[in-house]
N, C-alpha and C positions, 0 to 999 in steps of 0.2 A: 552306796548308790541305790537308785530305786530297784524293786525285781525287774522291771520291764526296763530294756536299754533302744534307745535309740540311735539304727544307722542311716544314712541317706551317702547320696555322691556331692561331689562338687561342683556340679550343672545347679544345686537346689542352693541358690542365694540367699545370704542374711547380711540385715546391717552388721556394722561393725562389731564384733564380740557376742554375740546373740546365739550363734552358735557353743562356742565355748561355756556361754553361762548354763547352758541345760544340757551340757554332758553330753553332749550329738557327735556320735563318732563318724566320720566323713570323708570316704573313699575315696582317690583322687584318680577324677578323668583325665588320660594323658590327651597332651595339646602337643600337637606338633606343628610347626611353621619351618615350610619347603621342605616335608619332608624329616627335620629333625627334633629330635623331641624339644621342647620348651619346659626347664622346668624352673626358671626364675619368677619370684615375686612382683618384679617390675610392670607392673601392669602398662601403666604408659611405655615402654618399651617395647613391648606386644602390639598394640595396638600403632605407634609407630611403623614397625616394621610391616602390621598391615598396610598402614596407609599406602607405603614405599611400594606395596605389589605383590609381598610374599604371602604367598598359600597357606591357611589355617586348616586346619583340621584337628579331629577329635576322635576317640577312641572309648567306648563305653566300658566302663569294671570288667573284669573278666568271674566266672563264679569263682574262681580260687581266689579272688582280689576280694569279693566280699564276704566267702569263707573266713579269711583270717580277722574280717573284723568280726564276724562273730563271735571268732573263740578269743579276740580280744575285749570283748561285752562280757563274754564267759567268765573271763579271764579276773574283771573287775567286780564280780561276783552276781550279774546279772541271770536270772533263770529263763526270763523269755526276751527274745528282741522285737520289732518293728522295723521293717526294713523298707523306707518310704521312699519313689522313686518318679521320677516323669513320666510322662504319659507314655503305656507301652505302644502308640501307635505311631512316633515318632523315634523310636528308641529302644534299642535293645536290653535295658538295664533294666528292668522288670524281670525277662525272661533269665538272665541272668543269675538273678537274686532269685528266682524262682527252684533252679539247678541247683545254687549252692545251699541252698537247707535242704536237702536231703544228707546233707554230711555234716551239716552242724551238731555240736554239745548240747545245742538247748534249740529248744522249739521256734521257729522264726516266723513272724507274719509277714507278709509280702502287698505292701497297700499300691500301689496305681493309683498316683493321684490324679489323673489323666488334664493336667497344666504342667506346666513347663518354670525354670529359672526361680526368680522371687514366689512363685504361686507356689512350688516346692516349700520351699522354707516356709512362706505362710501353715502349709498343711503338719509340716513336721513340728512348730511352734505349737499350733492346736492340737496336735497330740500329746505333746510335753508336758501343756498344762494339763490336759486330762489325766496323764498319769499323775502327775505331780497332786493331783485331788483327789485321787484314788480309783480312777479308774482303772481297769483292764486291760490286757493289751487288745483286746478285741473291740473292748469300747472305745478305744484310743483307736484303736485303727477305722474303726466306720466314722469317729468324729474328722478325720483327715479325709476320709474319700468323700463327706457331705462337704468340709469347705473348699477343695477341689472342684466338685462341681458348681459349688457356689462363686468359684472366682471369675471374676470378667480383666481385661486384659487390652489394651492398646500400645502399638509403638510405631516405629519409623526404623527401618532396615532397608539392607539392599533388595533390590528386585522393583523399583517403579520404573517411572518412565525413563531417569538418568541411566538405570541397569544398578544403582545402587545409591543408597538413601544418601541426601543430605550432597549432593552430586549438584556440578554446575547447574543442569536441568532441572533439577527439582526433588521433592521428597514425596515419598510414599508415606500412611499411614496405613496401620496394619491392627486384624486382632486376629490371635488362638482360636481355633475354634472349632470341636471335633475332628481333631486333632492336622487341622488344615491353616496354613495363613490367608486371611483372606483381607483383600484392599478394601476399604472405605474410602479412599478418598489421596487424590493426591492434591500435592500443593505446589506453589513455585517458591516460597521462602520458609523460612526456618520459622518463622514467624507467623505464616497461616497453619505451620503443622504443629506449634502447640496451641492454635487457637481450637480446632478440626481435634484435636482427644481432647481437650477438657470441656469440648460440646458431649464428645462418646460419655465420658468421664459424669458428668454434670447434668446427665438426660437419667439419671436416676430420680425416684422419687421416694426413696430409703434412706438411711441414715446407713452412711459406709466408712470403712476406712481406706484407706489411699495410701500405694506405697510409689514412689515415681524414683529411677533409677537409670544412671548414663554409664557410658562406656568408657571412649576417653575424654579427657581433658576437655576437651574441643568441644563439645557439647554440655558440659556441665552447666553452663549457664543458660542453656535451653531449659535444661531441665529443671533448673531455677525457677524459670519466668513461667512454666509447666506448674510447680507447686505452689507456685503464690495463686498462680489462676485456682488452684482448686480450693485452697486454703479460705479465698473470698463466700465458697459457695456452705449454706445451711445446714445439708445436707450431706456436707464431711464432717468428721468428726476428729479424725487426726491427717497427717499426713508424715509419714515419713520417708528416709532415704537410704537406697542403697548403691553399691557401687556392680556393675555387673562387669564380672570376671572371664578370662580365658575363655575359660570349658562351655561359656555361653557364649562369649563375644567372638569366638572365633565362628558362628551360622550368623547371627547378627550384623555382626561388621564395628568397625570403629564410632562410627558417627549415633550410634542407635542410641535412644534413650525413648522411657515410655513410663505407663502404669499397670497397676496392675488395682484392682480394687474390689470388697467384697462386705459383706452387711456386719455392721459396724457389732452385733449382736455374736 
């Protein structure tokens, strides 16, 4: 493996396998629903059990939890890590990773990517490849805090006018935004709130990429109707897809689905 190893948590989203192919070691946020931990892969079965009423919540690494991934980086003969995390102004998992290398085997950087979910994984991707091309773990890690800041962000969650997205009453659309959610715009159908992001999405005058991402089942075809929208417009350049897990869908909610997107360079 390379010198430089990279960890993040499981709040930092990737497509399918994307993780695994660049050797991204990935500490897992415990998720609990009522109370009791959740540790099944059934993603629709989570998000069911949301729907039905039961309480989610979440639990950030602890430093002993990302201790041991370091000295498992160590372990696979890595000399420095990159320990790449959400925004610390939402989240404890910065300060965390911050405590636990002061005990590590090997030198640890501690990035802040100050975005949240997929924009995580975006950031940990762009570090990958700059190691992967020789960068440093220091050039790697300022190349993840520039596309961090460079990412924009729209979705639909709970908290509009229904008290929660995608609700009899209507959907909220939402973006990130130092380190705050803030509403642009509500809608009354499913159908004005991905017209209302791929206006946010499409009010670029950059060539970007596009990552658009649903929770459960029930909304994947929003999210559909979301990526075709963007797919028509000049100024995308890709668009892909992910699925958003647990450790994020349990602040989100079941129904959320959104993008995220950043200069295609």
């Amino acid at each position: 493996m390379s010198g430089v190893a990279i960890v993040t948590d499981t709040s930092a989203l990737f497509a399918e396998g994307v993780a695994e192919s660049l050797g991204v070691i990935r500490v897992p946020v415990a998720v609990a629903l009522d109370g009791q931990a959740y540790g099944s892969d059934d993603v629709e079965d989570f998000y069911e059990r949301m729907s039905r009423g039961a309480r989610a919540t979440t639990s950030q690494p602890s430093p002993g939890d990302l201790l041991q991934a370091y000295g498992a980086a160590a372990a696979r003969g890595a000399k420095e890590v990159l320990s790449i995390h959400l925004d610390s102004r939402l989240s404890g998992t910065v300060a965390s990773a911050e405590l636990a290398t002061a005990d590590a085997a090997i030198p640890v950087s501690v990035v802040d990517t100050q975005t949240v979910s997929f924009g995580v994984g975006v950031c940990v991707q762009a570090a990958a490849g700059a190691v992967g091309a020789g960068a440093s773990a220091q050039e790697a890690a300022e190349v993840a805090r520039e596309i961090g800041l460079e990412l924009r962000n729209v979705f639909v969650a709970p908290g509009g006018t229904a008290g929660r997205a995608g609700g009899e009453d209507g959907w909220a659309a939402l973006e990130l935004a130092e380190g705050s959610a803030l509403v642009i715009g509500e809608c009354k159908t499913v159908g004005d709130a991905v017209r209302l992001m791929a206006k946010q999405v499409l009010a670029t005058q950059e060539s970007v990429r596009v990552a658009v991402g649903h929770a459960a089942a029930m909304v994947e075809s929003a999210a559909d109707e979301l990526a075709a929208a963007l797919l028509g417009s000049v100024h995308v350049m890709a668009v892909e897809r992910y699925r958003v897990g647990p450790a994020v869908g349990a602040h989100s909610g079941p129904r959320s689905f959104g993008a995220f997107w950043w200069p295609a360079e």
